[in-house]
MARKE-601303 format. One line per 10 residues: for each residue x, y, z of N, C-alpha, C, CB. Coordinates in Angstrom, 1 decimal, padded with zeros to 4 digits. Glycine has a CB too. Layout:
# MARKE-601303
X:Y:Z:X:Y:Z:X:Y:Z:X:Y:Z ~ ...
# end
This chain:
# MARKE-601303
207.3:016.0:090.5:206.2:016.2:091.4:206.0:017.7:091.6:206.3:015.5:092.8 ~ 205.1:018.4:091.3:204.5:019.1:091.6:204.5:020.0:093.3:203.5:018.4:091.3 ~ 204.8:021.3:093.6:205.0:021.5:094.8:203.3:021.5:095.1:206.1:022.7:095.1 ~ 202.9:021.8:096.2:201.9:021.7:096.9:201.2:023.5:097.0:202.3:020.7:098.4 ~ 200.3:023.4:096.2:199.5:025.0:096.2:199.6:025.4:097.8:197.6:025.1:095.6 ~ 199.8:027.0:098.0:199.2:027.3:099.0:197.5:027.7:098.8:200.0:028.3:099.6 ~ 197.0:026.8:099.7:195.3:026.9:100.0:195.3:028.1:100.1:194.6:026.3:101.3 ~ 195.8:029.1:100.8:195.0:030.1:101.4:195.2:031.2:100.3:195.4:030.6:103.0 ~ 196.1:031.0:098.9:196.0:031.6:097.6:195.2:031.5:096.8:196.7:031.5:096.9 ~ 194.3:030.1:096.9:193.5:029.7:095.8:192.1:030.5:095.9:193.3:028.1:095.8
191.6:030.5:094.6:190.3:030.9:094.3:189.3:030.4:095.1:189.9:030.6:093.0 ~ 188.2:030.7:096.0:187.3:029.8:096.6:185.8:030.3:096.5:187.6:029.6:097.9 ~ 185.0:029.3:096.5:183.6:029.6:095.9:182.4:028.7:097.3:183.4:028.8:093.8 ~ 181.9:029.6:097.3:180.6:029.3:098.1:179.0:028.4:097.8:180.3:030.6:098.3 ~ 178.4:027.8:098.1:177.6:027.6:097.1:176.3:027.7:097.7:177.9:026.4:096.5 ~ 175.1:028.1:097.9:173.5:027.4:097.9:173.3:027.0:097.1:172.5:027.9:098.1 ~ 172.3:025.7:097.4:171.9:025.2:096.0:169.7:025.2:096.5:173.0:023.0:095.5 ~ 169.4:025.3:096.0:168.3:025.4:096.0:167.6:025.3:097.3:167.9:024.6:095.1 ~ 168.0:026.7:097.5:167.4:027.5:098.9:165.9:027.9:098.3:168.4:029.1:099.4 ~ 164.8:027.5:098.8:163.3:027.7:099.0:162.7:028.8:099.8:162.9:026.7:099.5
162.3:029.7:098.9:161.6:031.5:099.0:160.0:030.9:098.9:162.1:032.9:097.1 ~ 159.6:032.5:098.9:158.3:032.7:098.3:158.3:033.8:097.8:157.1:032.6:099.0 ~ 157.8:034.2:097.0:157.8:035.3:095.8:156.7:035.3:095.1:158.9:035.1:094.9 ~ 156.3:037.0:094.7:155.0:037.5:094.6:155.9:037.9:092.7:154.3:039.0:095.9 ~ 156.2:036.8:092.1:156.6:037.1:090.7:155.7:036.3:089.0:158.4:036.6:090.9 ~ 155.6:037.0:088.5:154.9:036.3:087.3:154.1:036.7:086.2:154.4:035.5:087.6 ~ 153.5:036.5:085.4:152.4:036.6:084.1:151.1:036.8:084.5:152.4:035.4:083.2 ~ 150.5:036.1:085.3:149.4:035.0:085.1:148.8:035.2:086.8:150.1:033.0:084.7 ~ 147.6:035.5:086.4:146.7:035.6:087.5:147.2:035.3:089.0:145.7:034.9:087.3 ~ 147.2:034.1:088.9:147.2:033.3:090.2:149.2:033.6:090.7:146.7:031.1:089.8
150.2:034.3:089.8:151.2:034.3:090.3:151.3:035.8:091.2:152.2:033.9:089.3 ~ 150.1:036.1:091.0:149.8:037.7:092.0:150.3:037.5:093.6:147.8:038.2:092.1 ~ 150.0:036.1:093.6:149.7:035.5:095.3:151.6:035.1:095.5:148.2:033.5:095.5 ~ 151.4:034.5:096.4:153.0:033.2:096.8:153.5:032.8:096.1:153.0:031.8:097.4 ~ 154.4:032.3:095.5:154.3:030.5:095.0:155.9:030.4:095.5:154.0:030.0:092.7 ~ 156.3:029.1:095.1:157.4:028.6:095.6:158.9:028.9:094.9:157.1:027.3:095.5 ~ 159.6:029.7:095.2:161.0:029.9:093.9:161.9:029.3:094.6:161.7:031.5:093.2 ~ 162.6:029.0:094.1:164.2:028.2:094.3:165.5:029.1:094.0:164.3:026.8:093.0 ~ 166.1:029.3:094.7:167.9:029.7:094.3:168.5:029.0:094.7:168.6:030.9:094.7 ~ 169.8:029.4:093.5:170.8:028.5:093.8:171.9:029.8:093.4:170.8:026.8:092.8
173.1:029.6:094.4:174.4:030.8:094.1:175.1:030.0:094.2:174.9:032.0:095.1 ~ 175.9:030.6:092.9:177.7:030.2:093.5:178.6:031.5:093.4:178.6:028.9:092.3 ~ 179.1:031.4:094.6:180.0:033.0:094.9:181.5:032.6:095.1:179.5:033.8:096.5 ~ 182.0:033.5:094.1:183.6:033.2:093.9:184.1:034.5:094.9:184.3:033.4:091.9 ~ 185.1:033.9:095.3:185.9:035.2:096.8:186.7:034.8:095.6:186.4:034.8:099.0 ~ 188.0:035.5:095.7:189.0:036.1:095.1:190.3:034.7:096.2:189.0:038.3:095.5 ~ 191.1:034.8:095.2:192.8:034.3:095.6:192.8:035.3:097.0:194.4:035.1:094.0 ~ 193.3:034.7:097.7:193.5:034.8:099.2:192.5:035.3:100.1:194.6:035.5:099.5 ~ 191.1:035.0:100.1:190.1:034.8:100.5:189.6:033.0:101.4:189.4:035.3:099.4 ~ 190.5:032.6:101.1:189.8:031.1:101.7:190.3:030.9:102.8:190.0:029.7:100.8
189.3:031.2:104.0:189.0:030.6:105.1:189.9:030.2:106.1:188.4:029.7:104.9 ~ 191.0:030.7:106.8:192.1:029.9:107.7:191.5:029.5:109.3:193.6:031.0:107.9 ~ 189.9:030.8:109.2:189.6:030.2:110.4:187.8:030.8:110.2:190.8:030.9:111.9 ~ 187.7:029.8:111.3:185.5:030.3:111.5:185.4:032.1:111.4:184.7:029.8:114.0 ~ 186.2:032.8:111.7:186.1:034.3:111.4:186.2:034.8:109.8:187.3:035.0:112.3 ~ 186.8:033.8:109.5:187.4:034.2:107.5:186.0:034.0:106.6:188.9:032.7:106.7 ~ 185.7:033.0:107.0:184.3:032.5:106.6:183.4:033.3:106.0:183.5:031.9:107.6 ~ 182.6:033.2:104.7:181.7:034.0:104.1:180.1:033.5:105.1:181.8:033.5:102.3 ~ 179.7:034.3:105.7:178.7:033.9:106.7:177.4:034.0:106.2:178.7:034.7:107.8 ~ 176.7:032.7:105.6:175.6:032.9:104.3:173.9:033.1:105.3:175.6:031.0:103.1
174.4:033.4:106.6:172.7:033.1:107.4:172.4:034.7:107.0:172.4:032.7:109.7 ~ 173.2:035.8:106.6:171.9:036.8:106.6:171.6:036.8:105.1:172.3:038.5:107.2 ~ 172.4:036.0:104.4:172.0:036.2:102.5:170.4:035.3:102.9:173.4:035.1:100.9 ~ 170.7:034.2:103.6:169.5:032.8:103.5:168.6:034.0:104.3:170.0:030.7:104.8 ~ 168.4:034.6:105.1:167.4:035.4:106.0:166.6:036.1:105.0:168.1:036.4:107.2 ~ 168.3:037.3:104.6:167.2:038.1:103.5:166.3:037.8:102.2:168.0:039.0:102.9 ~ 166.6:036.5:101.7:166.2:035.9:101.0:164.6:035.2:101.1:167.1:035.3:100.9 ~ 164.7:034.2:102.5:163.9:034.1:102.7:162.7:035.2:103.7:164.4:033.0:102.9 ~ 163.5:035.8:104.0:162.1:036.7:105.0:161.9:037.6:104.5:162.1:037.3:106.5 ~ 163.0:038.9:104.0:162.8:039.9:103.7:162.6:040.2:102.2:163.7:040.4:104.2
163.1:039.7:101.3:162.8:039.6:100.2:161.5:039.7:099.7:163.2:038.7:100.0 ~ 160.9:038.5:100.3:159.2:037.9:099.7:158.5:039.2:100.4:158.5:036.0:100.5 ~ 158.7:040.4:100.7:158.1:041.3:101.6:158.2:042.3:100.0:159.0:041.8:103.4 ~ 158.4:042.3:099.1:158.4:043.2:098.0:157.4:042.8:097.3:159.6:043.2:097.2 ~ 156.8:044.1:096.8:155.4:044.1:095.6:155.6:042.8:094.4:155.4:045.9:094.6 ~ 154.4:042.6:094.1:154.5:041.8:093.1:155.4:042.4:091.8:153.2:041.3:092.7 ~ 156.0:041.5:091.2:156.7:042.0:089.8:156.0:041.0:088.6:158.7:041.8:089.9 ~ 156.3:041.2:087.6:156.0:040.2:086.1:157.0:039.6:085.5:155.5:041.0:085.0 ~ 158.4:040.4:086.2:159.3:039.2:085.7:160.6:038.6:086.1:159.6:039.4:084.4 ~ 160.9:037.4:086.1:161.5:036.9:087.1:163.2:037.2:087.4:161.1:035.6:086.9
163.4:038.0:086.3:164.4:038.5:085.6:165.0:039.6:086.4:164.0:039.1:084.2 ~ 164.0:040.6:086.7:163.5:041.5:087.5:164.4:040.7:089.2:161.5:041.5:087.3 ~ 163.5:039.9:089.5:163.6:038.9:090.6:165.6:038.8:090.7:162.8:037.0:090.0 ~ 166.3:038.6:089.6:167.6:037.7:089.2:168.4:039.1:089.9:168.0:037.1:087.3 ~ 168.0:040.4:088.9:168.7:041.2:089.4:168.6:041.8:090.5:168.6:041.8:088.8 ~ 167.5:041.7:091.3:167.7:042.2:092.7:168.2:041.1:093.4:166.6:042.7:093.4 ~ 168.6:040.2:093.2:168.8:039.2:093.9:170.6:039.5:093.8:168.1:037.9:093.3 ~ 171.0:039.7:092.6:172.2:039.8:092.6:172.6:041.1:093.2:172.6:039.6:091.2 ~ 172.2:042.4:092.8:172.6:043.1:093.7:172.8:042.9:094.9:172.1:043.9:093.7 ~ 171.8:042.7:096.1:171.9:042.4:097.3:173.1:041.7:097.8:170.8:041.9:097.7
173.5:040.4:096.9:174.7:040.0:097.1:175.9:040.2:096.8:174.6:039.2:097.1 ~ 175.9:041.4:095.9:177.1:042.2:095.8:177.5:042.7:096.8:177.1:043.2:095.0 ~ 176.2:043.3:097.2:176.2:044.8:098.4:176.6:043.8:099.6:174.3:046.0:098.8 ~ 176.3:042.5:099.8:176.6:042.3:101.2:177.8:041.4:101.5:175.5:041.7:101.9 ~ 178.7:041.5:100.7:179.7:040.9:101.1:181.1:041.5:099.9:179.3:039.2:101.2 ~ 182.2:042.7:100.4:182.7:043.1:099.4:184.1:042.3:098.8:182.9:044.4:099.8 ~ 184.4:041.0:099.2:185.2:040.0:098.7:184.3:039.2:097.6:185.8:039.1:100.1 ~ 182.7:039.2:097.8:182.7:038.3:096.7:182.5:038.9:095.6:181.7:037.3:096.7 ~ 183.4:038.6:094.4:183.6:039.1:092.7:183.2:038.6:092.0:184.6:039.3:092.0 ~ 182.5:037.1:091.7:181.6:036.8:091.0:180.2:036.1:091.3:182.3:036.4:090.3
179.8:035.9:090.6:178.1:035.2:091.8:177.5:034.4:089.6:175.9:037.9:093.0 ~ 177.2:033.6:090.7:176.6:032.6:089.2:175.2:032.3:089.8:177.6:030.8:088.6 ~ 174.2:032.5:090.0:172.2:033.4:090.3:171.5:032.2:089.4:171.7:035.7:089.3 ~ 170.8:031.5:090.1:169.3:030.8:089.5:168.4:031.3:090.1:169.0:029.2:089.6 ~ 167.3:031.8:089.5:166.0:031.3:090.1:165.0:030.5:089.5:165.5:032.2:090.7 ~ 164.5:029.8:090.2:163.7:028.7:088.9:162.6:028.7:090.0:164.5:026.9:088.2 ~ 161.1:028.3:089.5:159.8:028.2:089.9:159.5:026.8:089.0:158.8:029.6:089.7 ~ 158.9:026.2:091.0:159.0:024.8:090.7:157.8:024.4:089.8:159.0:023.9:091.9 ~ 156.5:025.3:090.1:155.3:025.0:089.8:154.9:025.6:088.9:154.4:024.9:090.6 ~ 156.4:026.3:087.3:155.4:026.7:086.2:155.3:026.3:085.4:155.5:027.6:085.9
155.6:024.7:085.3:155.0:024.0:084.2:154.8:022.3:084.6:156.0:024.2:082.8 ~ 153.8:021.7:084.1:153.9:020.2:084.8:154.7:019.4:083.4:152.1:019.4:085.3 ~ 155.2:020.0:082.7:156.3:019.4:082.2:157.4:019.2:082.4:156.4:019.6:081.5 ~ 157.7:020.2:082.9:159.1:020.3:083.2:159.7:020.6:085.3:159.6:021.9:082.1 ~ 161.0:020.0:085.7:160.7:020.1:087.4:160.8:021.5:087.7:161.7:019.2:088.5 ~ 161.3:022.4:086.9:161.2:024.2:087.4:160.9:024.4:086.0:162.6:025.2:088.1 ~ 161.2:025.9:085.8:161.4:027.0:084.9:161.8:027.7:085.3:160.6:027.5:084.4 ~ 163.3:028.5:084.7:163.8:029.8:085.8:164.4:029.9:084.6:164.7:029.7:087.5 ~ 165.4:031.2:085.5:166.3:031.9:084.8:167.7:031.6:085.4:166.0:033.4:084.8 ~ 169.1:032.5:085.0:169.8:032.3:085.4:171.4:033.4:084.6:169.6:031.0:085.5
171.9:033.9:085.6:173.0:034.5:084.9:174.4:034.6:085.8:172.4:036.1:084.5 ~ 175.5:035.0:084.8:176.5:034.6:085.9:177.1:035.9:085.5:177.4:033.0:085.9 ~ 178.0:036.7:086.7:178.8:037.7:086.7:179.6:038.3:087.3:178.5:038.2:086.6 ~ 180.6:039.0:086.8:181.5:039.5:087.8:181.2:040.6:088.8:182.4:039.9:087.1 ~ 181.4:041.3:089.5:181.0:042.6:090.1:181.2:043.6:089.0:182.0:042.9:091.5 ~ 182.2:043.8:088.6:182.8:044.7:087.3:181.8:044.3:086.7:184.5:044.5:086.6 ~ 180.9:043.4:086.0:180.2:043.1:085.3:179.1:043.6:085.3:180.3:042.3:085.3 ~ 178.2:043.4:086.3:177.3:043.6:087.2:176.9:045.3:087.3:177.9:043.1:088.4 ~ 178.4:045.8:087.8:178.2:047.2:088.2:178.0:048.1:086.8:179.6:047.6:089.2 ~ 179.0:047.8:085.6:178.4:048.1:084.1:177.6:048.2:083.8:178.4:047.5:083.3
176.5:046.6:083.9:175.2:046.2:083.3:174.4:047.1:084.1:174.8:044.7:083.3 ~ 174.1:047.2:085.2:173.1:047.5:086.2:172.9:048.6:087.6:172.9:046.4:086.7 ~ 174.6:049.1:087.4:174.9:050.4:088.3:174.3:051.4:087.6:176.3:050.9:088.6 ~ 174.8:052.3:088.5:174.2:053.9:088.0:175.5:054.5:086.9:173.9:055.4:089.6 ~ 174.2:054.9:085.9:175.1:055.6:084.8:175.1:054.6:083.9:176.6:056.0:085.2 ~ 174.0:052.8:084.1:174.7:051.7:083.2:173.8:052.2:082.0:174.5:049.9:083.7 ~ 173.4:053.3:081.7:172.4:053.2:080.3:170.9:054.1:080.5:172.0:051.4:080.0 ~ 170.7:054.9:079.8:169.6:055.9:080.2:168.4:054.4:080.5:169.1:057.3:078.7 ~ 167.5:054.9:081.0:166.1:054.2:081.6:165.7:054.2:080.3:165.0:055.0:082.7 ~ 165.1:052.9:080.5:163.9:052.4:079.2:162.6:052.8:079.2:163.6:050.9:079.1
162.2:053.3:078.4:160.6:053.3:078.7:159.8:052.1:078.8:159.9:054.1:077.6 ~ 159.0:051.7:079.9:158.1:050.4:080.2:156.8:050.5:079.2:157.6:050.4:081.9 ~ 156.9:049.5:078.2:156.2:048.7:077.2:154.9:047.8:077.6:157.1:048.0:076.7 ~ 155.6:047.5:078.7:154.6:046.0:079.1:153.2:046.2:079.8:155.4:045.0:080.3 ~ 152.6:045.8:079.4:151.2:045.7:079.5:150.9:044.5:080.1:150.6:045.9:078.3 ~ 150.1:044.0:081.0:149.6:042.9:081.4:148.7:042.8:082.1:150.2:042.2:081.8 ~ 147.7:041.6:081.7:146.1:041.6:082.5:146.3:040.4:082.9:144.6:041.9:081.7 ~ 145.8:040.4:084.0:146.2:039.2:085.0:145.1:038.2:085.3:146.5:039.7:086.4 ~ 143.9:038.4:084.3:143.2:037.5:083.9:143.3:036.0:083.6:142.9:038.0:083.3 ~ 142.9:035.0:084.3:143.2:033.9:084.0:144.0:033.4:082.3:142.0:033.4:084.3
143.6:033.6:081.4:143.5:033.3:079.8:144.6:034.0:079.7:142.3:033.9:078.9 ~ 145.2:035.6:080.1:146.2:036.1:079.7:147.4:036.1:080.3:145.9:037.1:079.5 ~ 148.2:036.6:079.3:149.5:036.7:080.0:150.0:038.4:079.4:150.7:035.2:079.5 ~ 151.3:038.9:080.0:151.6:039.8:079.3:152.2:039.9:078.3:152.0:040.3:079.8 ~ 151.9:041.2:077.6:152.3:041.3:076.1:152.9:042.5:075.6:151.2:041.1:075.4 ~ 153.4:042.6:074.7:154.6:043.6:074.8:153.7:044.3:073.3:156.7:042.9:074.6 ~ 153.2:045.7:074.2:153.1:046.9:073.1:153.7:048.1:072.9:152.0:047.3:073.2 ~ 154.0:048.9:072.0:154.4:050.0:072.0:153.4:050.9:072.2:155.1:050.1:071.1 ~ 153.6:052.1:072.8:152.5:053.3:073.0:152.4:053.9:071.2:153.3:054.7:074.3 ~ 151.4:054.2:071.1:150.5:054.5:069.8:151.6:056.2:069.9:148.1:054.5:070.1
152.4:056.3:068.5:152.7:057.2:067.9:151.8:058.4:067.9:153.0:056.9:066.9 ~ 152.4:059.8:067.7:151.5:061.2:068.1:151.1:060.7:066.1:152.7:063.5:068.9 ~ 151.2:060.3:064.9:150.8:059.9:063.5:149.7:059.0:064.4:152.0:059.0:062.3 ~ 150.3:058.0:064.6:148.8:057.1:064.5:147.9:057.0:065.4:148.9:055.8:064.3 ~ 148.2:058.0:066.3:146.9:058.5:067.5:146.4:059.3:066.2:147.4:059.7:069.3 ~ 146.9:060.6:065.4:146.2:061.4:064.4:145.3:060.5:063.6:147.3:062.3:063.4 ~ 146.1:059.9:063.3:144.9:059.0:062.3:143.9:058.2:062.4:145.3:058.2:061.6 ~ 143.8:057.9:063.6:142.7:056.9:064.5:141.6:057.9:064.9:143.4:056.2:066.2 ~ 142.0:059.4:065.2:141.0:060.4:065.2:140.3:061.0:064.3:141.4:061.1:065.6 ~ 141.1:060.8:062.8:140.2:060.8:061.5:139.1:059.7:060.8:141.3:061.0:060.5
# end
């Protein structure tokens, strides 16, 4: 038989599962306004993080607050991706025991085929802080173009070369 783990060594994880926002994110005309997004976390605390008493506790009302109040108070974006990563940051920054976070967000109403559409990524802090801290990679130049016209969506152009601006003027 097996001795008996100590609990208060083991790995422990937190979870929301489809906590209900509003968010100014998307392509398409009408996603300029509200609409409905969904998250779901799962947050790994580290080996001897789990809970011996109500003070130990990962306390999720100001993630659920900022999520739901403060969040949806940001400019519209185009992509929901955009959305994932600030989402993950914030919950790096607000709690420094949790080291990994596994992030949905899915929007219930962007297809009547399917019950959401979202994204989703999972990571370590070390991971995280690589991909998306400072110093993770010079800045990209922004490509994207989008007209928010019913019919369209956005589309990915490159800016016209100093050659074929010349030759468009001949």
């Amino acid at each position: 038989m097996n001795a008996p783990r100590d609990v208060a060594a083991m790995p422990w994880t937190v979870a929301i599962t489809n906590l209900e926002t509003r968010l100014r994110v998307g392509i398409w005309a009408h996603e300029l306004e509200y609409q409905p997004v969904r998250v779901t976390l799962s947050l790994a605390l580290p080996p001897g993080a789990a809970p011996q008493r109500g003070a130990d506790c990962l306390d999720s009302r100001p993630l659920r607050q900022w999520i739901t109040e403060e969040w949806p108070r940001q400019a519209h974006t185009p992509l929901l991706e955009t959305r994932l990563r600030e989402l993950m940051a914030h919950v790096f920054q607000s709690d420094a025991r949790i080291a990994w976070i596994d992030a949905a967000l899915s929007k219930p109403q962007a297809c009547r085929e399917a019950a959401a559409v979202g994204v989703r990524m999972a990571l370590s802090r070390e991971e995280h802080a690589r991909a998306f801290g400072p110093g993770a990679g010079a800045a990209q130049p922004q490509y994207w173009q989008y007209d928010t016209s019913p019919a369209r969506s956005i589309s990915a152009s490159r800016p016209a070369s100093s050659a074929s601006r010349a030759n468009e003027r001949n």
